[in-house]
CHARMM internal coordinates of N, CA and C (Angstrom, degrees):
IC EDIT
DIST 1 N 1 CA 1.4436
DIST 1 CA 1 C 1.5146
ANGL 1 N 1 CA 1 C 109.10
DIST 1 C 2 N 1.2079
ANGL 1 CA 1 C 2 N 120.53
DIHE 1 N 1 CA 1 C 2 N 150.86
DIST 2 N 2 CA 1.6022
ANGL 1 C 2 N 2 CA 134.85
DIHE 1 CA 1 C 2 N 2 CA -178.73
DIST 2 CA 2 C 1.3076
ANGL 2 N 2 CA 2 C 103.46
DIHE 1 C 2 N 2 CA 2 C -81.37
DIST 2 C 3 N 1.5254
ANGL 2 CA 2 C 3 N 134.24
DIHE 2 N 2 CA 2 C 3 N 114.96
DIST 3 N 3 CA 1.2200
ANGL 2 C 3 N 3 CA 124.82
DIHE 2 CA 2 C 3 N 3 CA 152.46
DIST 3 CA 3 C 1.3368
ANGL 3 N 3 CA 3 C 131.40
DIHE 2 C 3 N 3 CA 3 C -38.42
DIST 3 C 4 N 1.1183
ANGL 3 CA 3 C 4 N 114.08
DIHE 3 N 3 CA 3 C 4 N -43.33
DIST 4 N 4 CA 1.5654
ANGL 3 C 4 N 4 CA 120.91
DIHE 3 CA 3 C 4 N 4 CA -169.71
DIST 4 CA 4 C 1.2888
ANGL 4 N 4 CA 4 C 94.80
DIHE 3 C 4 N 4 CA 4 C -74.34
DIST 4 C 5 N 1.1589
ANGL 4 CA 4 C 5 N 130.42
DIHE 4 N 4 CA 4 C 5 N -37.70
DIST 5 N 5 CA 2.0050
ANGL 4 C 5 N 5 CA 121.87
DIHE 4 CA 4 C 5 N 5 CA -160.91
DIST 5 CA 5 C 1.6191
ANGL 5 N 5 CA 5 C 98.93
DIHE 4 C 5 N 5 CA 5 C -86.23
DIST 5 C 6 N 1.8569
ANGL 5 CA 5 C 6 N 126.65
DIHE 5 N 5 CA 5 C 6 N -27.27
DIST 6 N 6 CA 1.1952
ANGL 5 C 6 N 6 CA 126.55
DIHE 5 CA 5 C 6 N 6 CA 162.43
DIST 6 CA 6 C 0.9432
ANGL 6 N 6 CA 6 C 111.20
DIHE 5 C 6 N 6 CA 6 C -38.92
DIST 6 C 7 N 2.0102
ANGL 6 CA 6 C 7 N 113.53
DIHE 6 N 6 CA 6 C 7 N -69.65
DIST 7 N 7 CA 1.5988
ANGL 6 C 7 N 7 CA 89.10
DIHE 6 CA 6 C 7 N 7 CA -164.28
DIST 7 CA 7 C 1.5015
ANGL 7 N 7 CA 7 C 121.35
DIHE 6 C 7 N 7 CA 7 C -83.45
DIST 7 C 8 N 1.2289
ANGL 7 CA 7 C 8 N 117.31
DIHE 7 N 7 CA 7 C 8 N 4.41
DIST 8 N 8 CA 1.5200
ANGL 7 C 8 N 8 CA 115.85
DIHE 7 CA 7 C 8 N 8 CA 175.72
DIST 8 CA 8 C 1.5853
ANGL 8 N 8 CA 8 C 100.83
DIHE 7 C 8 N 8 CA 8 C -65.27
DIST 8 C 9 N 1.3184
ANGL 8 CA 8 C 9 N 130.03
DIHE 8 N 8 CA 8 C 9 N -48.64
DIST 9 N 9 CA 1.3228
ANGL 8 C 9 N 9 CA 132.69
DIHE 8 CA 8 C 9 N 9 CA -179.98
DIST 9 CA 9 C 1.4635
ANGL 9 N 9 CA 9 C 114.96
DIHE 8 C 9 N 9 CA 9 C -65.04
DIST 9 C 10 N 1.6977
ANGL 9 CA 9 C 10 N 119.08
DIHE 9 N 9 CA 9 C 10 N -29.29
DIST 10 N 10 CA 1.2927
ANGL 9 C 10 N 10 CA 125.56
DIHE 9 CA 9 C 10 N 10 CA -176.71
DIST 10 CA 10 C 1.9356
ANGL 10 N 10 CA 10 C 87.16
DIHE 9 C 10 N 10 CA 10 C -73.38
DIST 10 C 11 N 1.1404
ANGL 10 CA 10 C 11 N 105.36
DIHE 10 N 10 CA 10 C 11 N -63.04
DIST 11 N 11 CA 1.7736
ANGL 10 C 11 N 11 CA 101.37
DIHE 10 CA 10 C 11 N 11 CA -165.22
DIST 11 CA 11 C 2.1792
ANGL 11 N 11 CA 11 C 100.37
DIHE 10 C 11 N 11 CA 11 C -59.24
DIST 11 C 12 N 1.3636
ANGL 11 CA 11 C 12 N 97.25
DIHE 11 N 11 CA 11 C 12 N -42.57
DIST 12 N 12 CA 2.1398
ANGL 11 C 12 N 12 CA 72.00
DIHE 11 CA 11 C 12 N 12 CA 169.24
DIST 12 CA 12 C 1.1470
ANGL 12 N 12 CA 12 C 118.68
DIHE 11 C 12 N 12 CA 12 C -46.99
DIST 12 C 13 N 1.6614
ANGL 12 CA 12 C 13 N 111.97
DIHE 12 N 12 CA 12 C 13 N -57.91
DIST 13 N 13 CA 1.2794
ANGL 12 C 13 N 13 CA 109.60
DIHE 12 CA 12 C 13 N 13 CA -148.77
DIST 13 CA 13 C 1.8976
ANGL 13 N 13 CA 13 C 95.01
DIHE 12 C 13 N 13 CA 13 C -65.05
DIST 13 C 14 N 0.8962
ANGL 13 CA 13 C 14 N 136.17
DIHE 13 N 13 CA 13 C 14 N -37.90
DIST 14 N 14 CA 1.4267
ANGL 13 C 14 N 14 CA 126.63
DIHE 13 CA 13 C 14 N 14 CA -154.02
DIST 14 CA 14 C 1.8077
ANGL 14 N 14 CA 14 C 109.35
DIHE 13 C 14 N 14 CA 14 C -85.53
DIST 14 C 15 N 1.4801
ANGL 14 CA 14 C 15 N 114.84
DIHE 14 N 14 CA 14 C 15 N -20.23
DIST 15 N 15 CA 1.5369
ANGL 14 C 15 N 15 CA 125.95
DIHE 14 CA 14 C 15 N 15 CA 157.40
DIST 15 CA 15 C 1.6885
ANGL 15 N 15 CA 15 C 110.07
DIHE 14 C 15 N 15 CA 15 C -70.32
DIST 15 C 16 N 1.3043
ANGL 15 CA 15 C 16 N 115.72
DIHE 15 N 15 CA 15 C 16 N -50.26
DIST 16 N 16 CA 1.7288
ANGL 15 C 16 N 16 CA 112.89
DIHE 15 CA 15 C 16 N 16 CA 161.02
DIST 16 CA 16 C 1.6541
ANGL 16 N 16 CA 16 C 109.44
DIHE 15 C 16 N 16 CA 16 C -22.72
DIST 16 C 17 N 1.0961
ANGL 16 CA 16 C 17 N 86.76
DIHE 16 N 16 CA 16 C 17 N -70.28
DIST 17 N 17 CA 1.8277
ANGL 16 C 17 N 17 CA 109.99
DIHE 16 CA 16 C 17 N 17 CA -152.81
DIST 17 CA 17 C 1.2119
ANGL 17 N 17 CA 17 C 121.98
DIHE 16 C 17 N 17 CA 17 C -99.25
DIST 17 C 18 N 1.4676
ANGL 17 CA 17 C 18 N 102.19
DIHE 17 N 17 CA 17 C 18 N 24.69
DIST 18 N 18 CA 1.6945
ANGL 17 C 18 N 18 CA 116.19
DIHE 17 CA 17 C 18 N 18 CA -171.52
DIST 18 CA 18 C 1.3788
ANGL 18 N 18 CA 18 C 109.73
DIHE 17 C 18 N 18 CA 18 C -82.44
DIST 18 C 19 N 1.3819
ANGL 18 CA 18 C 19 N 134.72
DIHE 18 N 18 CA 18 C 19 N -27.61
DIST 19 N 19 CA 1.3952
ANGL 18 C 19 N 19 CA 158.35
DIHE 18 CA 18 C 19 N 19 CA 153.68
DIST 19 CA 19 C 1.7257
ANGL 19 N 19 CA 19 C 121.53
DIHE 18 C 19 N 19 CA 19 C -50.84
DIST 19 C 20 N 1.4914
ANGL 19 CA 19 C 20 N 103.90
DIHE 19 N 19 CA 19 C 20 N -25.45
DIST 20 N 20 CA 1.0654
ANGL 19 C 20 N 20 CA 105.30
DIHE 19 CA 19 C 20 N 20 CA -179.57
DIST 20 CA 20 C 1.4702
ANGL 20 N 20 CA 20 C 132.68
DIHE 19 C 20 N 20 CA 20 C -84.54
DIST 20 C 21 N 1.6778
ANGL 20 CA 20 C 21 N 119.39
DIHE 20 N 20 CA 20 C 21 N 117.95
DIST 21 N 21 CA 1.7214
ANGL 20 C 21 N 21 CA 119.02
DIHE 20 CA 20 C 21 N 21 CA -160.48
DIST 21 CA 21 C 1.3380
ANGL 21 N 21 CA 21 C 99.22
DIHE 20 C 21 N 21 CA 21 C -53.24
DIST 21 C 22 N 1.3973
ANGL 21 CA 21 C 22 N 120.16
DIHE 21 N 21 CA 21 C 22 N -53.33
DIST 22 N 22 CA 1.3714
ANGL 21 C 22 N 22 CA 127.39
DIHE 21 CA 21 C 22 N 22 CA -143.71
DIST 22 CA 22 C 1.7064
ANGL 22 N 22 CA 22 C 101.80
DIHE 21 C 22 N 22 CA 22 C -69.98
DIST 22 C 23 N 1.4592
ANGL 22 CA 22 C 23 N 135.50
DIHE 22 N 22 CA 22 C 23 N 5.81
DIST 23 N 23 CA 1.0898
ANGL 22 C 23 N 23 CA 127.16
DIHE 22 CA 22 C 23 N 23 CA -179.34
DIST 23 CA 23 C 1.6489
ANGL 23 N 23 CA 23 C 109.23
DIHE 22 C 23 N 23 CA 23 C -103.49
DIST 23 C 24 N 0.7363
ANGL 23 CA 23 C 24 N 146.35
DIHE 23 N 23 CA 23 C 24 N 122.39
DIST 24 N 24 CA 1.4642
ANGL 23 C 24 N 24 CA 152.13
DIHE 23 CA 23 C 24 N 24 CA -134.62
DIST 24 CA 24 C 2.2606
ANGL 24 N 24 CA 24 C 91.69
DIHE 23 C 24 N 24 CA 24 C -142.68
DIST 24 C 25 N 0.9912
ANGL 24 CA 24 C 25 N 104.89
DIHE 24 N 24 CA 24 C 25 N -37.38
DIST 25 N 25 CA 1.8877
ANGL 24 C 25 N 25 CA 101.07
DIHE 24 CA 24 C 25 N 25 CA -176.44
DIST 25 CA 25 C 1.2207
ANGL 25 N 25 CA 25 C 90.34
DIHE 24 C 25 N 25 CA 25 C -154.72
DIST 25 C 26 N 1.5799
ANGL 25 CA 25 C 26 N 111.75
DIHE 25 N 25 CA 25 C 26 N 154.04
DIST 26 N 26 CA 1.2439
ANGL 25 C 26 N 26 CA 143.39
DIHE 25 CA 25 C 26 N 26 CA 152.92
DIST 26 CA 26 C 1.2406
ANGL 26 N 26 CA 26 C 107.61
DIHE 25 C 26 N 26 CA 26 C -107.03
DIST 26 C 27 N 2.0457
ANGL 26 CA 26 C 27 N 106.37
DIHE 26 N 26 CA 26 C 27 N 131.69
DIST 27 N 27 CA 0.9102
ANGL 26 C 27 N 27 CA 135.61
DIHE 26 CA 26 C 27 N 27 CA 177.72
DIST 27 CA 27 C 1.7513
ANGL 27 N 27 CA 27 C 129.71
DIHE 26 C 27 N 27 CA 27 C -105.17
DIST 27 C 28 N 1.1738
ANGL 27 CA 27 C 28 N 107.97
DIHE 27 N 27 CA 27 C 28 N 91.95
DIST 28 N 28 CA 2.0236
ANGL 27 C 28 N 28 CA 97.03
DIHE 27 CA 27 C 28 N 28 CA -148.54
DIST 28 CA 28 C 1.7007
ANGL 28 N 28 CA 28 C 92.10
DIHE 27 C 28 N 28 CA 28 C -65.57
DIST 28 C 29 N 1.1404
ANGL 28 CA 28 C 29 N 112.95
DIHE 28 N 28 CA 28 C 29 N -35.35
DIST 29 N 29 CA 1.9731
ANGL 28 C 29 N 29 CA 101.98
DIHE 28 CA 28 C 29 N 29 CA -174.84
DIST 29 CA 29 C 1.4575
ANGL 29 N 29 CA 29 C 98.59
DIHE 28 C 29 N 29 CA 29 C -132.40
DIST 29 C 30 N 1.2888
ANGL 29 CA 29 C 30 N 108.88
DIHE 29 N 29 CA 29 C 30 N 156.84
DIST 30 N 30 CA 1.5836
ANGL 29 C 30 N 30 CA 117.10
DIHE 29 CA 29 C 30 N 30 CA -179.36
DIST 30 CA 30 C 1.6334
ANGL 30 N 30 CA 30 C 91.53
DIHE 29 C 30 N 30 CA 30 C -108.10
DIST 30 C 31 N 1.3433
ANGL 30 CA 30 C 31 N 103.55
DIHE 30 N 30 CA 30 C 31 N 121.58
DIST 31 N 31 CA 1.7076
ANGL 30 C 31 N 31 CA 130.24
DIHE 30 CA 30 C 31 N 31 CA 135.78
DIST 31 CA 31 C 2.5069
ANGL 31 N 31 CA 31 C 63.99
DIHE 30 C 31 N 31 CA 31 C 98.04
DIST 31 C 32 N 1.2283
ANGL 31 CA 31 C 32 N 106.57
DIHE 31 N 31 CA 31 C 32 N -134.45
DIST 32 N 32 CA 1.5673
ANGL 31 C 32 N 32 CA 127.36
DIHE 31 CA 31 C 32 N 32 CA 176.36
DIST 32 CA 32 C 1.2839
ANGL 32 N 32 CA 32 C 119.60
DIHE 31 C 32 N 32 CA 32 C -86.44
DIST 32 C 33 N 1.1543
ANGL 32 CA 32 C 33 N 117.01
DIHE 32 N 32 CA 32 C 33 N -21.23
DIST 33 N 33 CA 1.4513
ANGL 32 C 33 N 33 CA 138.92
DIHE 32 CA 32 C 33 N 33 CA -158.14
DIST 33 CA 33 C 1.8313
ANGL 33 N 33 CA 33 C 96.49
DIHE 32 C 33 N 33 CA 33 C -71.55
DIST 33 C 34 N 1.8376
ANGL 33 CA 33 C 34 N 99.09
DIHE 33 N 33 CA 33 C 34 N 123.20
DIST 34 N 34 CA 1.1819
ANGL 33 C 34 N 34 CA 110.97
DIHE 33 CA 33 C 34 N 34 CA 174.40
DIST 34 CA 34 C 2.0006
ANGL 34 N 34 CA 34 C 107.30
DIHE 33 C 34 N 34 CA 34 C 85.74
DIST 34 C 35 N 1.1571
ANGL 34 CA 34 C 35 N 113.16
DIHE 34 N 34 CA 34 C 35 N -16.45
DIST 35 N 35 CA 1.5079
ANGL 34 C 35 N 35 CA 104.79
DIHE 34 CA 34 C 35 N 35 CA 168.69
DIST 35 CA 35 C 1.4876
ANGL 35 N 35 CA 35 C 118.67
DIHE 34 C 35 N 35 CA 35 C -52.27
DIST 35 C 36 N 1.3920
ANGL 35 CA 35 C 36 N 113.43
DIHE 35 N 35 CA 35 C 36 N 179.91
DIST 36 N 36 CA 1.6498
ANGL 35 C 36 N 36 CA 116.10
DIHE 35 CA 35 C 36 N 36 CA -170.21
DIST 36 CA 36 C 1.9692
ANGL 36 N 36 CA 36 C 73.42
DIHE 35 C 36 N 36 CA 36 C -104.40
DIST 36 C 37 N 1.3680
ANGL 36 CA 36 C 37 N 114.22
DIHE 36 N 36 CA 36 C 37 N 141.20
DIST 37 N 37 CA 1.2009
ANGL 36 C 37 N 37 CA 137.50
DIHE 36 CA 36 C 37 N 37 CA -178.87
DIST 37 CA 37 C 1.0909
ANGL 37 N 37 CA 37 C 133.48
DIHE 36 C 37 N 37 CA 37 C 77.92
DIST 37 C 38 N 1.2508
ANGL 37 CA 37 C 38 N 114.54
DIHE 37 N 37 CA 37 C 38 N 13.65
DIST 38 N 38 CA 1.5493
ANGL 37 C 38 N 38 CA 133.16
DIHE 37 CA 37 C 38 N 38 CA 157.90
DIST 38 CA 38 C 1.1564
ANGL 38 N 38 CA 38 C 139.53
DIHE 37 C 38 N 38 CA 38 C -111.90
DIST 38 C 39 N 1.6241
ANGL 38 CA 38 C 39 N 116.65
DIHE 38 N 38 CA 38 C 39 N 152.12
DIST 39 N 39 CA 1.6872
ANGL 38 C 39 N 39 CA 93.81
DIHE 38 CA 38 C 39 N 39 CA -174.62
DIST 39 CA 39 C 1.1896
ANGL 39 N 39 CA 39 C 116.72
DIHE 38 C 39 N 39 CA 39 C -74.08
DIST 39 C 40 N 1.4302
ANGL 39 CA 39 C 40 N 97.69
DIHE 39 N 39 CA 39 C 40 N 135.35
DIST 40 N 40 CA 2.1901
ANGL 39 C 40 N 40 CA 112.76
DIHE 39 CA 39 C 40 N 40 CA 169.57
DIST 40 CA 40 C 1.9519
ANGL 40 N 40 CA 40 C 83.91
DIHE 39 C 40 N 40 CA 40 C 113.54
DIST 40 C 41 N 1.4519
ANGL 40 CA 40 C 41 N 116.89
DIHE 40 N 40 CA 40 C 41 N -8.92
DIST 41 N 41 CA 1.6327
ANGL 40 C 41 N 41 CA 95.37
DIHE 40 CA 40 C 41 N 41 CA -162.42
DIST 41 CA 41 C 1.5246
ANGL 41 N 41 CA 41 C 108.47
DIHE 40 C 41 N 41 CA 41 C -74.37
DIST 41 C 42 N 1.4712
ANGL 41 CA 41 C 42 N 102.97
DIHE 41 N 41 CA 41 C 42 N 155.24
DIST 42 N 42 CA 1.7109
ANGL 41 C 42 N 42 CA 110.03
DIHE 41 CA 41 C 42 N 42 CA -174.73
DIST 42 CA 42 C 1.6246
ANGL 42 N 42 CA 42 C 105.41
DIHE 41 C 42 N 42 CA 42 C -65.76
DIST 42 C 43 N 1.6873
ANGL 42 CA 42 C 43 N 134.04
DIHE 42 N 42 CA 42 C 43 N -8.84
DIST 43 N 43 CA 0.8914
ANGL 42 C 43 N 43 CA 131.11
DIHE 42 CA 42 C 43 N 43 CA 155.62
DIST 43 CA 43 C 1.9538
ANGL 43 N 43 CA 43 C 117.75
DIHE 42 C 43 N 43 CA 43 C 77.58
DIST 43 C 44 N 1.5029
ANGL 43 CA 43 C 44 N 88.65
DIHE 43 N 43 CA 43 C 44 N -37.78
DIST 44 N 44 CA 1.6925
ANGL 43 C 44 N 44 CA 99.81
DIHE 43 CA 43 C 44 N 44 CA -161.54
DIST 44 CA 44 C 1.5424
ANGL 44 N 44 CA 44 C 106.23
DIHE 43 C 44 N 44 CA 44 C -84.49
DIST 44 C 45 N 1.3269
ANGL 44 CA 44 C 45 N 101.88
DIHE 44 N 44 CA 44 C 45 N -18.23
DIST 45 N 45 CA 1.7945
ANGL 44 C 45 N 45 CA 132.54
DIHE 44 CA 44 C 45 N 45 CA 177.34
DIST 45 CA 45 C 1.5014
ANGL 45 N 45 CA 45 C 104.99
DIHE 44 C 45 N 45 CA 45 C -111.46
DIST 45 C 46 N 2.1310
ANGL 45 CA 45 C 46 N 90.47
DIHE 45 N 45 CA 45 C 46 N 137.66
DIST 46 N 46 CA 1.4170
ANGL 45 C 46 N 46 CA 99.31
DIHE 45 CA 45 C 46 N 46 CA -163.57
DIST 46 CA 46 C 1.9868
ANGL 46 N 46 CA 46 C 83.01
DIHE 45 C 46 N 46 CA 46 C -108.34
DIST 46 C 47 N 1.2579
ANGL 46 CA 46 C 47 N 119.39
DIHE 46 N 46 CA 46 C 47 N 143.20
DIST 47 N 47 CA 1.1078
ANGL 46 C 47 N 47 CA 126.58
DIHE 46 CA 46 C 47 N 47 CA -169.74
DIST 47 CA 47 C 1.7022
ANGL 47 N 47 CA 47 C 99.76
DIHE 46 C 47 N 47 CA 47 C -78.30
DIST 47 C 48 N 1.1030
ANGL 47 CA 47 C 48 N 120.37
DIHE 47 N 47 CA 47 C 48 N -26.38
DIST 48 N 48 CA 1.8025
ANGL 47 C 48 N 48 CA 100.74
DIHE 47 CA 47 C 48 N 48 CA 172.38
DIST 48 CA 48 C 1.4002
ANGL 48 N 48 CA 48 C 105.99
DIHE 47 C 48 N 48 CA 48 C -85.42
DIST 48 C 49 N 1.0489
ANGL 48 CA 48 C 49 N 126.12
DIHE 48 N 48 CA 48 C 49 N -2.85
DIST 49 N 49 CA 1.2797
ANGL 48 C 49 N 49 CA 111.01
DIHE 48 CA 48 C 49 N 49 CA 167.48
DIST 49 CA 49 C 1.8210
ANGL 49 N 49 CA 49 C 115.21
DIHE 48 C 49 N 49 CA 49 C -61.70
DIST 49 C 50 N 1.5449
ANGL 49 CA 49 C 50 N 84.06
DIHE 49 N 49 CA 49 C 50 N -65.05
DIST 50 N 50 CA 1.8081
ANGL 49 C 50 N 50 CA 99.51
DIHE 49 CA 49 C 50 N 50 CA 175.92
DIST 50 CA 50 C 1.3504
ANGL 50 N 50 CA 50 C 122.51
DIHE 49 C 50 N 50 CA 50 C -57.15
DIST 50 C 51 N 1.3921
ANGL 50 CA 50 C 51 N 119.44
DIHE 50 N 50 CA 50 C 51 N -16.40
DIST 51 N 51 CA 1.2106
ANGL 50 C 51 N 51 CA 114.72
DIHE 50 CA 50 C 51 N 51 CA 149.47
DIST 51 CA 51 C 1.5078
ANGL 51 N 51 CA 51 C 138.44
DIHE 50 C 51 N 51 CA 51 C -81.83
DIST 51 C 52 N 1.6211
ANGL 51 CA 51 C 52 N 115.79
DIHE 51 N 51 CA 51 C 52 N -2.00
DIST 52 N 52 CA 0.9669
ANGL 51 C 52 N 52 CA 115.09
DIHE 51 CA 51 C 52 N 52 CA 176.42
DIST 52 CA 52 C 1.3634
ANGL 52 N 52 CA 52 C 100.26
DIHE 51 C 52 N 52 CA 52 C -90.49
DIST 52 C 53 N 1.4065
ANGL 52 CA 52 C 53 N 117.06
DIHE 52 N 52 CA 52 C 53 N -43.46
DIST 53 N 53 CA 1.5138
ANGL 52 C 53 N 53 CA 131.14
DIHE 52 CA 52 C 53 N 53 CA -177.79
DIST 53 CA 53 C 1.7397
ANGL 53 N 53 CA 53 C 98.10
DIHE 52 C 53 N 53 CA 53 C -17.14
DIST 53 C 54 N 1.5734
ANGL 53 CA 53 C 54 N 92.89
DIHE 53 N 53 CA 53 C 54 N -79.35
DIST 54 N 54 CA 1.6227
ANGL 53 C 54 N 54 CA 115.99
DIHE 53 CA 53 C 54 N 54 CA 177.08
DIST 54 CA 54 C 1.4992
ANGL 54 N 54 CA 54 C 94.01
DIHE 53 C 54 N 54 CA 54 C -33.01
DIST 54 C 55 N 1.1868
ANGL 54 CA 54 C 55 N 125.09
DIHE 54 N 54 CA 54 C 55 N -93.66
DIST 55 N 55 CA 1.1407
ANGL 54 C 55 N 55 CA 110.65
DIHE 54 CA 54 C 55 N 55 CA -158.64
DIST 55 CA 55 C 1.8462
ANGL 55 N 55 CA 55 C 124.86
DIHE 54 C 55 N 55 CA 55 C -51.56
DIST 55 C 56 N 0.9999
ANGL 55 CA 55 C 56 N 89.50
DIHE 55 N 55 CA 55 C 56 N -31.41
DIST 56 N 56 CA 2.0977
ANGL 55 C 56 N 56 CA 78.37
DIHE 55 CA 55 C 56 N 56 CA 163.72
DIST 56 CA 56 C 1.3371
ANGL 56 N 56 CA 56 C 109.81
DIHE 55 C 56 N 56 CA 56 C -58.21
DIST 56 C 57 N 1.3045
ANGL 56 CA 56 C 57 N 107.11
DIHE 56 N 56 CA 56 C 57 N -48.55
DIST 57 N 57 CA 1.5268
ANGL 56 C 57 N 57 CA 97.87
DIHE 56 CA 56 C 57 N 57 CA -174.37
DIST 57 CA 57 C 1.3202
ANGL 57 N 57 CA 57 C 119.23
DIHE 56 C 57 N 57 CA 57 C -40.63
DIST 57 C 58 N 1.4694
ANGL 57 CA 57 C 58 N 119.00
DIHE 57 N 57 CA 57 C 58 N -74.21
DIST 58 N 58 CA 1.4791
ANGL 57 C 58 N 58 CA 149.88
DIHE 57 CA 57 C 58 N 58 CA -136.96
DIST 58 CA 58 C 1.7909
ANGL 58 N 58 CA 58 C 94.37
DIHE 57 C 58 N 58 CA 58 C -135.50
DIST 58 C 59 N 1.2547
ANGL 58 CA 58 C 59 N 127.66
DIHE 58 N 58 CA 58 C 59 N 74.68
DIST 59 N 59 CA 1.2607
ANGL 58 C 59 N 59 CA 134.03
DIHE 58 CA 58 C 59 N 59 CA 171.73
DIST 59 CA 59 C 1.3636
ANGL 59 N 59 CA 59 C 115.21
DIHE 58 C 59 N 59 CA 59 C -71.69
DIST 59 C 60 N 1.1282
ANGL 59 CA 59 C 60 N 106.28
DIHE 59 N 59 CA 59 C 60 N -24.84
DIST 60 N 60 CA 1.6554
ANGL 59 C 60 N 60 CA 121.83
DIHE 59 CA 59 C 60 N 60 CA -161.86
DIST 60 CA 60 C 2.0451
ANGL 60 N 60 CA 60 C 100.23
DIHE 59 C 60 N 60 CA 60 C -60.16
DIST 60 C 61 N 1.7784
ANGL 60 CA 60 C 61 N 113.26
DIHE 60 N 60 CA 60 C 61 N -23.75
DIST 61 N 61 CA 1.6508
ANGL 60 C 61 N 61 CA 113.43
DIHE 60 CA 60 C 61 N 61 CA -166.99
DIST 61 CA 61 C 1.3644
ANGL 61 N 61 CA 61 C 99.38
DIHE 60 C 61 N 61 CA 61 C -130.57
DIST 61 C 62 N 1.0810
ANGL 61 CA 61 C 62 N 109.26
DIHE 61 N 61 CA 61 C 62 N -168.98
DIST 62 N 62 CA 1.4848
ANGL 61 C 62 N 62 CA 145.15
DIHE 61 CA 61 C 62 N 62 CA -158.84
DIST 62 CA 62 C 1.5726
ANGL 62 N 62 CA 62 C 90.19
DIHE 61 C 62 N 62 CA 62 C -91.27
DIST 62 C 63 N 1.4119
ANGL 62 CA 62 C 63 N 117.24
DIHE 62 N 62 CA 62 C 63 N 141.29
DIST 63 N 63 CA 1.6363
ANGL 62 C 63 N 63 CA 116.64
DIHE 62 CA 62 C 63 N 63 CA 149.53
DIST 63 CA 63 C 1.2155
ANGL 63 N 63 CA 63 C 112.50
DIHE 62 C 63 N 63 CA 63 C -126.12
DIST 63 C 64 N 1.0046
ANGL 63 CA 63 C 64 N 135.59
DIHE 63 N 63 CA 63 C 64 N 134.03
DIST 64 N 64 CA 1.6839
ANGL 63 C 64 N 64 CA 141.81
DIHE 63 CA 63 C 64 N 64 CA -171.80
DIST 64 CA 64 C 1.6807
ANGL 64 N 64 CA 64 C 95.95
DIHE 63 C 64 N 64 CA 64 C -108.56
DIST 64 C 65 N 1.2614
ANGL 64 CA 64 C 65 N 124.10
DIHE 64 N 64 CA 64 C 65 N 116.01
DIST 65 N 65 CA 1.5853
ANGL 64 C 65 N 65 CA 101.14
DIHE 64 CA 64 C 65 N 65 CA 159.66
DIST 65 CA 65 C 1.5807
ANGL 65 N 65 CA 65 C 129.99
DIHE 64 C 65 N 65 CA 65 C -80.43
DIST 65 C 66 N 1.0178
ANGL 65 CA 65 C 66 N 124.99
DIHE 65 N 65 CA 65 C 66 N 17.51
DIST 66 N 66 CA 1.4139
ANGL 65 C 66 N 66 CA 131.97
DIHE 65 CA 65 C 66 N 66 CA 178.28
DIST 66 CA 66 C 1.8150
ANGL 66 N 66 CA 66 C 102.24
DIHE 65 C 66 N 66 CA 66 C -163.21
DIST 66 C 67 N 1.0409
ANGL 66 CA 66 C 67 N 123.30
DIHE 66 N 66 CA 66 C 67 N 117.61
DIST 67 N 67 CA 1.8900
ANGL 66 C 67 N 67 CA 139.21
DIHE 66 CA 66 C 67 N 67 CA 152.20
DIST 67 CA 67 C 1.5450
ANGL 67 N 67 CA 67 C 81.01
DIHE 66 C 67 N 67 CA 67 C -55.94
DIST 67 C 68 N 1.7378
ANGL 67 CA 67 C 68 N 98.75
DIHE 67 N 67 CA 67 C 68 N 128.37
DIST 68 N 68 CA 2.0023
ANGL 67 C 68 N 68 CA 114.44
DIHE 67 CA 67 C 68 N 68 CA 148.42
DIST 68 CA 68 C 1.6714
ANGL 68 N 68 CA 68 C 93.80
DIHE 67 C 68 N 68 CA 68 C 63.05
DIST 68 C 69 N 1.1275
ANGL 68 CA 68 C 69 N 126.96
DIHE 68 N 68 CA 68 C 69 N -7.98
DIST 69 N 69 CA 1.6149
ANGL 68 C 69 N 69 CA 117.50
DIHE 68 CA 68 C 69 N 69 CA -163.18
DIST 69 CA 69 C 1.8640
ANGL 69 N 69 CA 69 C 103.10
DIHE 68 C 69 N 69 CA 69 C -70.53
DIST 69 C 70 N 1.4198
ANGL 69 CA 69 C 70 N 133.01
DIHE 69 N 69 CA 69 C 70 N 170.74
DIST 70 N 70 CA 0.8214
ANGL 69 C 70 N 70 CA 137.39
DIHE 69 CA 69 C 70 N 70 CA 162.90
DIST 70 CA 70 C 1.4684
ANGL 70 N 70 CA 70 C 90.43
DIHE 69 C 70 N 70 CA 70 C -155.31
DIST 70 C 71 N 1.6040
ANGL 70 CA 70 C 71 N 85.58
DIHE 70 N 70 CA 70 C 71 N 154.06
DIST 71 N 71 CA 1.5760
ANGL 70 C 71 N 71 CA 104.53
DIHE 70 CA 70 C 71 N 71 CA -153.88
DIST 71 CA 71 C 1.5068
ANGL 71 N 71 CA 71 C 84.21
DIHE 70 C 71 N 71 CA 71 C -164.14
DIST 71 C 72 N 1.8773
ANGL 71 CA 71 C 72 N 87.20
DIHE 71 N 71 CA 71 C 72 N 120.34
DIST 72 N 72 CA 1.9797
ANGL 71 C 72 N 72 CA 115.48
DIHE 71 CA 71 C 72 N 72 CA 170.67
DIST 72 CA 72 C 1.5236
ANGL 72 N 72 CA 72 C 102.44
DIHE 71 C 72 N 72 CA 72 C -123.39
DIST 72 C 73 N 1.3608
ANGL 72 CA 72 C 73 N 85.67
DIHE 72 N 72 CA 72 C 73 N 154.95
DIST 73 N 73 CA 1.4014
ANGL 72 C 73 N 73 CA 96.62
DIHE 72 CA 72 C 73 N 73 CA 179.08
DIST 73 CA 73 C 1.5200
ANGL 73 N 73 CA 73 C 116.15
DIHE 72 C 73 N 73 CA 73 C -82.29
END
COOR INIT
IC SEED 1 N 1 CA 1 C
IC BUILD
């Protein structure tokens, strides 16, 4: 996957759906999948970035960068 076209789709989708009650957190990746240091991850993207992204956007919630994820240093 292209970093750059991720977060263009990460920043639509969250201007889309910025209105919407029923969203309570933004989740930039489900479970690890797609992080920079994992296998399958887009690599070219640093995940605090995209989580800050989110949060400039949409300050108003929660951003989790990984659903279920655990993450060691």
């Amino acid at each position: 996957m292209d970093a750059a076209q991720f977060q263009t789709e990460l920043s639509r989708m969250v201007q889309t759906h910025i209105n919407s009650p029923a969203i309570i957190m933004w989740d930039v990746f489900n479970e690890s999948q797609g992080q920079e240091n994992t296998s399958g991850g887009v690599g070219q993207a640093t995940t605090a970035s995209l989580v800050q992204l989110v949060k400039t956007l949409d300050p108003s919630r929660l951003v989790n960068q990984a659903s279920a994820a655990t993450i060691t240093a």
